[in-house]
C-alpha positions in Angstrom: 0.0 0.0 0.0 0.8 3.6 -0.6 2.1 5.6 1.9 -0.5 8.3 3.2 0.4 11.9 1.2 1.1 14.2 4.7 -1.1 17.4 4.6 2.1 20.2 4.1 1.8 24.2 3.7 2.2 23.8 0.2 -1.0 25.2 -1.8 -3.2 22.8 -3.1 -3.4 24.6 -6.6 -0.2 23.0 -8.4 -0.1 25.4 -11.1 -1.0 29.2 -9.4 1.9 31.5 -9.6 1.2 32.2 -5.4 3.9 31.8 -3.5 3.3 29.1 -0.9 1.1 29.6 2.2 3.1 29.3 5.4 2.7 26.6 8.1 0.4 29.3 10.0 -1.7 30.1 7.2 -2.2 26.5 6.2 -3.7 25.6 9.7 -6.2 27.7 9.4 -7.7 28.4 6.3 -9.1 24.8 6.5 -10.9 25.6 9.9 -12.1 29.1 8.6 -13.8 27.6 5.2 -15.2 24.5 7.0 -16.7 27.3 9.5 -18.1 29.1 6.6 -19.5 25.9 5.0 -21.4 25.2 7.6 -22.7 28.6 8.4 -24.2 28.4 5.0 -25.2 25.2 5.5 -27.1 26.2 8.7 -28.5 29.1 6.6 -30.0 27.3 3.8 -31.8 25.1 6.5 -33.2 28.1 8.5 -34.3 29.9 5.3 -36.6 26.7 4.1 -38.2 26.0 7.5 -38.9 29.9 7.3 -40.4 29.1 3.9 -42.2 25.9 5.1 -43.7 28.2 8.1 -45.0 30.9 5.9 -46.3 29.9 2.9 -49.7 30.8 2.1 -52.3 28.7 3.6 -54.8 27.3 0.5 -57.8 29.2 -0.2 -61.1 27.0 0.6 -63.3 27.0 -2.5 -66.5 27.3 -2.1 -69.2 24.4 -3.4 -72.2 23.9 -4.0 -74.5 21.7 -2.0 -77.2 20.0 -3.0 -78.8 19.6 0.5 -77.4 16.3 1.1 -77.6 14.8 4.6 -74.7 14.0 6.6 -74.8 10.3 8.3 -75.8 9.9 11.8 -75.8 13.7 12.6 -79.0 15.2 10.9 -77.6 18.2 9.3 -77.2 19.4 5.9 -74.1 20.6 4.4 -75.5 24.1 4.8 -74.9 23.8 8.7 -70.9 22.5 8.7 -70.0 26.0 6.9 -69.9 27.9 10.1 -67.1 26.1 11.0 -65.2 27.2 8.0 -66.0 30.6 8.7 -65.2 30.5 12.6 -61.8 29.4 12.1 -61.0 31.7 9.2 -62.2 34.3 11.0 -59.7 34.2 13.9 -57.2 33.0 11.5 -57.5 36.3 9.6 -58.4 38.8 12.6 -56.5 37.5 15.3 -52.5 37.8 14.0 -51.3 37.4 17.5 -52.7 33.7 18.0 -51.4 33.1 14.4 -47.8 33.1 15.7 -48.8 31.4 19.1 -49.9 28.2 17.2 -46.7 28.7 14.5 -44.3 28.6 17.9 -45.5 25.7 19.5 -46.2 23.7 16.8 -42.0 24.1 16.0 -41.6 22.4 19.7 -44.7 19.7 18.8 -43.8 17.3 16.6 -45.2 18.1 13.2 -47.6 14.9 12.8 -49.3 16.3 15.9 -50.4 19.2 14.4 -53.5 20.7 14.2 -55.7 18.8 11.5 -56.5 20.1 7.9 -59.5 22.9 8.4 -61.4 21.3 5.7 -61.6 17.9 8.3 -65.1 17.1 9.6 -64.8 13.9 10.7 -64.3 14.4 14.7 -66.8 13.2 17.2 -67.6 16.3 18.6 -67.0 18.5 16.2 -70.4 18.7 14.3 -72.4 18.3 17.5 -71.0 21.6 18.4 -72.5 24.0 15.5 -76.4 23.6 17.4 -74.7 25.3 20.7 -74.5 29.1 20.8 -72.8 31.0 18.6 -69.8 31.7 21.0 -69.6 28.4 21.3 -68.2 27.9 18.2 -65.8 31.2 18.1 -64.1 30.3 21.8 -63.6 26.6 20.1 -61.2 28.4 18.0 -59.3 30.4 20.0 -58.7 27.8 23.0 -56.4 26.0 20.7 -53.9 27.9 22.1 -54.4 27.3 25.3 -53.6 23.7 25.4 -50.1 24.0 25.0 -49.2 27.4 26.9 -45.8 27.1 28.5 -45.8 27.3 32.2 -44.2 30.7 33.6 -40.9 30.9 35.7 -42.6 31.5 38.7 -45.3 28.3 38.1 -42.7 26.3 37.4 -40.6 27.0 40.8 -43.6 26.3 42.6 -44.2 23.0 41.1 -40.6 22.0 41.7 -41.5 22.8 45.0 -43.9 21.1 46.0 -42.6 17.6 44.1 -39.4 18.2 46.0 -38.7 15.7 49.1 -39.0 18.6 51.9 -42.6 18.8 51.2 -43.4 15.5 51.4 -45.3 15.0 54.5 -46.5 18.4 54.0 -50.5 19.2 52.7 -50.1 21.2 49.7 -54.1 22.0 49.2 -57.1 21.4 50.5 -60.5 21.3 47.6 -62.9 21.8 50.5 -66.0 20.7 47.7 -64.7 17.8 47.6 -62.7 17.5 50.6 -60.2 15.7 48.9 -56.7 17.1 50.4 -53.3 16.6 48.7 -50.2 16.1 50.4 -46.5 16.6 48.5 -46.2 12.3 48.9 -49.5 12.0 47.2 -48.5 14.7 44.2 -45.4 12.5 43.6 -47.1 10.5 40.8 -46.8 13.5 38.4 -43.6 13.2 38.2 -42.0 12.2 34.9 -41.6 8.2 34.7 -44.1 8.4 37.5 -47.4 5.7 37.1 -50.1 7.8 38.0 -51.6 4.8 40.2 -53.4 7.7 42.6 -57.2 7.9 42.6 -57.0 11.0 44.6 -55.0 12.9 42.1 -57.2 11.8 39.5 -60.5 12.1 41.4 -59.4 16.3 42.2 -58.6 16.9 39.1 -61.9 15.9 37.5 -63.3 17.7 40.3 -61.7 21.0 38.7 -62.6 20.0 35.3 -66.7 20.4 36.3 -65.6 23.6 38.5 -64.4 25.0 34.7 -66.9 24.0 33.0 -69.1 25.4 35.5 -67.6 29.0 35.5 -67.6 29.5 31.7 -70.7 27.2 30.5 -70.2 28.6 26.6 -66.7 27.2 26.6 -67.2 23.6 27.3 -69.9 21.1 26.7 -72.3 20.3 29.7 -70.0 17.0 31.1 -70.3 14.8 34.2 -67.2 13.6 35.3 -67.4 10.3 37.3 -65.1 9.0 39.7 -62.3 6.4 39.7 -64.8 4.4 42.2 -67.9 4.5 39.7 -67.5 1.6 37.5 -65.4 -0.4 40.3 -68.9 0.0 42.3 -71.1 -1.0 39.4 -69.8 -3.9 38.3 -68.0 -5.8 41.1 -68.3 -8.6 41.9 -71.1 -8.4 39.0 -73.4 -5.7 38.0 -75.4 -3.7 40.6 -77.2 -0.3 39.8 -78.5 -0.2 43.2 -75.0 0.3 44.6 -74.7 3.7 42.8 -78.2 4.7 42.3 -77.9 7.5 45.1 -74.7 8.8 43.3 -76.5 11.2 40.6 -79.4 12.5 42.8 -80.5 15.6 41.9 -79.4 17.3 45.5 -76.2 16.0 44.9 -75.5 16.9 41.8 -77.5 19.7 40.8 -78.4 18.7 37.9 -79.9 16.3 36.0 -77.2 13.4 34.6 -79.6 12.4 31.5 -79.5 16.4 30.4 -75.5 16.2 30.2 -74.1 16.1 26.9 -71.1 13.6 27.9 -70.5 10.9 30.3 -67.1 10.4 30.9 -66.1 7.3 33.2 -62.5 6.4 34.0 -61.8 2.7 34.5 -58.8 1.2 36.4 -57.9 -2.4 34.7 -55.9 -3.5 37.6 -52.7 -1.6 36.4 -54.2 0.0 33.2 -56.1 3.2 32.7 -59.1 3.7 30.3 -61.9 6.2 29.2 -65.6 4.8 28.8 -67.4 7.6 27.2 -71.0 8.1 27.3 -71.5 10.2 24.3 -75.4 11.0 24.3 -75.1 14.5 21.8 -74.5 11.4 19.0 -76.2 8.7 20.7 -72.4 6.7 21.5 -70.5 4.8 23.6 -67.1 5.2 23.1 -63.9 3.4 24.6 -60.4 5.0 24.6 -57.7 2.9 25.3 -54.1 4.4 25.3 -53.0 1.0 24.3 -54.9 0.3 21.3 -57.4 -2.4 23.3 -61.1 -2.9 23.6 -63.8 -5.0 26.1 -67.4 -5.3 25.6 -68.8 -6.0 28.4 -67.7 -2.2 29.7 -69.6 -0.7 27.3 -72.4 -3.1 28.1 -72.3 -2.7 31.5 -72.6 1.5 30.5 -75.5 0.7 28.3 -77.5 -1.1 30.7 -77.0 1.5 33.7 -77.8 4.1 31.3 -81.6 2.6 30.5 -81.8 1.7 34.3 -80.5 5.4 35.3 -83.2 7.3 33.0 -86.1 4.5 34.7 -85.3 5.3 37.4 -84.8 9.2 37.4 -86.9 10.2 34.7 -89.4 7.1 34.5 -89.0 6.3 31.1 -87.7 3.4 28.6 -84.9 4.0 26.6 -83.9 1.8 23.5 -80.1 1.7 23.5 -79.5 -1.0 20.9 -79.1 1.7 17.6 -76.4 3.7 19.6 -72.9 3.0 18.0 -70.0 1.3 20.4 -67.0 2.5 19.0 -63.1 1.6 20.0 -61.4 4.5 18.7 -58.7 3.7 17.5 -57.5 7.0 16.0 -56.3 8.1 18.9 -52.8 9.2 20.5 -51.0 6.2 21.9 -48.3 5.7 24.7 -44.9 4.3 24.1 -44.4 3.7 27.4 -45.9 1.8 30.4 -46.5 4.4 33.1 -48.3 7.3 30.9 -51.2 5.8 30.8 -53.3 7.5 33.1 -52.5 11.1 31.9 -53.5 9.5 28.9 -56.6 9.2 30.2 -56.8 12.6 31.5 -56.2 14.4 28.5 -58.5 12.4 26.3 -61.2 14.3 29.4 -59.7 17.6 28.9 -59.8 17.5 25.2 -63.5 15.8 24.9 -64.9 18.2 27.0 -64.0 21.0 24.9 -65.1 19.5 21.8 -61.6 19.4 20.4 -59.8 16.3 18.0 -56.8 14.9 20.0 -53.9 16.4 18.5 -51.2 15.3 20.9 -48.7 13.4 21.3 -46.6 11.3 23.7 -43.9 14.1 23.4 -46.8 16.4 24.9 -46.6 14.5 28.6 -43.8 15.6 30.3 -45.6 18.9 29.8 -48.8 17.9 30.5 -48.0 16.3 34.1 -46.4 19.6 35.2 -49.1 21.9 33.7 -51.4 19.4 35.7 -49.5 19.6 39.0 -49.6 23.5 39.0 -53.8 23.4 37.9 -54.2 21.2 41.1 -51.8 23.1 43.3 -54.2 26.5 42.3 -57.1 24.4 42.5 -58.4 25.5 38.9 -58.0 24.1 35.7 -57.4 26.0 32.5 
């Protein structure tokens, strides 16, 4: 083999009349171009994510409808253009939450983003056209809520309470409820943390119906069972009377059968679900962050249902044309202890009426943001 040729301070270009570089020079015009190269390098990359960023949206044609109805909703074509116009509206008027969304989609991964404007197809989504008209104008502009970094200040006082002096110590007190949180219990939203708590879970739905209960417009008329709702029902077989007392009208205040959605968490021994009672569209849904499904809880759902409304209201209910659905287009977990804020965010985006656009990347985030809601004792 051929002896490696030694880099020397001679010029590379054999045949220029320059006299040759010295040693000095030669050891560092190499660095300086390499520099150079990849300063343009970098350059060319920031100027086509710029280009990718702000390229003009496409225009949304107009078409003509024939009056055609839409399946299992009732509506004519007529009645999804609101939508279009909702959404363009605050696209064009409101600059400001333009940019919000174009920053924090750059820190969410891009698959995650929000869904084509010309997409229908959500749950919720048509549902939500026969509430009231600011309904459907604050379901645009709470997309970019959802994602709102936490300030310096909120997220000192999270650290704080999840550090190991506060331990022992009682954070807050939801005196509703009367469910009290100490810094121990609050230790499951850390990150790699299995959120195996009932009481963290059980206060934070709590805060969920206080929102929805302070801006009515905003959010869709939910009830928010308990983590000890379906254990009760079912175990060691099906029993309404065991919860029949649970949705009195003195307790509640309401009516359940007049809610829009029913949401139901279910522990599976070390696995968190969502069994959704979904009586705008006349569904019961199950969300599994896992991708799996069970009959007999959303038979066990459709038989309390009749028995609840014969027993509060007097009246028969048919059940057997509503849909029972696994969604499966859902975000999944690619790990084994995310599962219940899974759960919780498949609540938190439901109840707003919202497609759910997030992503495992989105938890480590999530846990703190819901750490600092439940040390404030209000969700966002």
């Amino acid at each position: 083999m051929a002896p490696k040729r030694r880099r020397s301070g001679v010029s590379q270009d054999r045949f220029s009349d320059k006299p040759p570089a010295s040693s000095s020079d030669s050891t560092t015009i190499p660095r300086l171009s390499r520099d150079k190269l990849r300063e343009f390098h970098a350059r060319c990359r920031g100027f086509l994510r710029f280009r990718s960023l702000v390229r003009p949206a496409p225009v949304l044609k107009k078409k003509k409808t024939t009056g055609v109805r839409c399946p299992n909703v009732g509506i004519t074509h007529e009645a999804i253009k609101p939508v279009h116009e909702v959404i363009d509206l605050v696209d064009e008027e409101d600059s400001s939450l333009e940019e919000q969304v174009a920053e924090e989609d750059n820190k969410v991964d891009k698959e995650h983003s929000s869904p084509p404007r010309t997409r229908i197809d959500s749950y919720l989504r048509v549902p939500l056209i026969r509430r009231s008209p600011r309904l459907k104008k604050k379901r645009a502009e709470v997309s970019g809520e959802l994602f709102t970094p936490l300030s310096e200040e909120e997220d000192a006082e999270v650290k704080s309470a999840l550090s190991v002096r506060n331990r022992m110590k009682v954070l807050v007190l939801h005196k509703n409820s009367g469910i009290e949180i100490r810094g121990e219990t609050l230790q499951c939203l850390k990150r790699c943390a299995w959120l195996n708590d009932d009481v963290v879970i059980n206060l934070y739905l709590e805060l969920l119906k206080e929102r929805e209960t302070r801006d009515p417009q905003k959010y869709f008329k939910c009830h928010f069972f308990n983590t000890f709702f379906y254990v009760k029902l079912t175990r060691p077989s099906y029993n309404y009377k065991a919860v029949r007392r649970w949705t009195r009208y003195k307790r509640l205040g309401y009516n359940l059968i007049d809610c829009d959605i029913i949401f139901v968490p279910i522990h599976r021994d070390v696995h968190w679900t969502l069994a959704v009672i979904n009586k705008r569209e006349c569904k019961f849904l199950y969300l599994d962050s896992l991708n799996g499904s069970d009959p007999t809880i959303l038979n066990a759902l459709a038989k309390y249902l009749v028995d609840e409304v014969k027993d509060k209201n007097g009246k028969i209910i048919d059940v057997s044309s509503w849909d029972r659905e696994y969604v499966k287009d859902l975000p999944l977990q690619q790990n084994g202890y995310d599962c219940g804020m899974f759960m919780l965010k498949y609540i938190d985006f439901y109840s707003r009426g919202l497609e759910l656009n997030f992503s495992q990347k989105n938890m480590p985030y999530f846990r703190s943001r819901t750490a600092k809601e439940i040390l404030r004792l209000q969700a966002d």
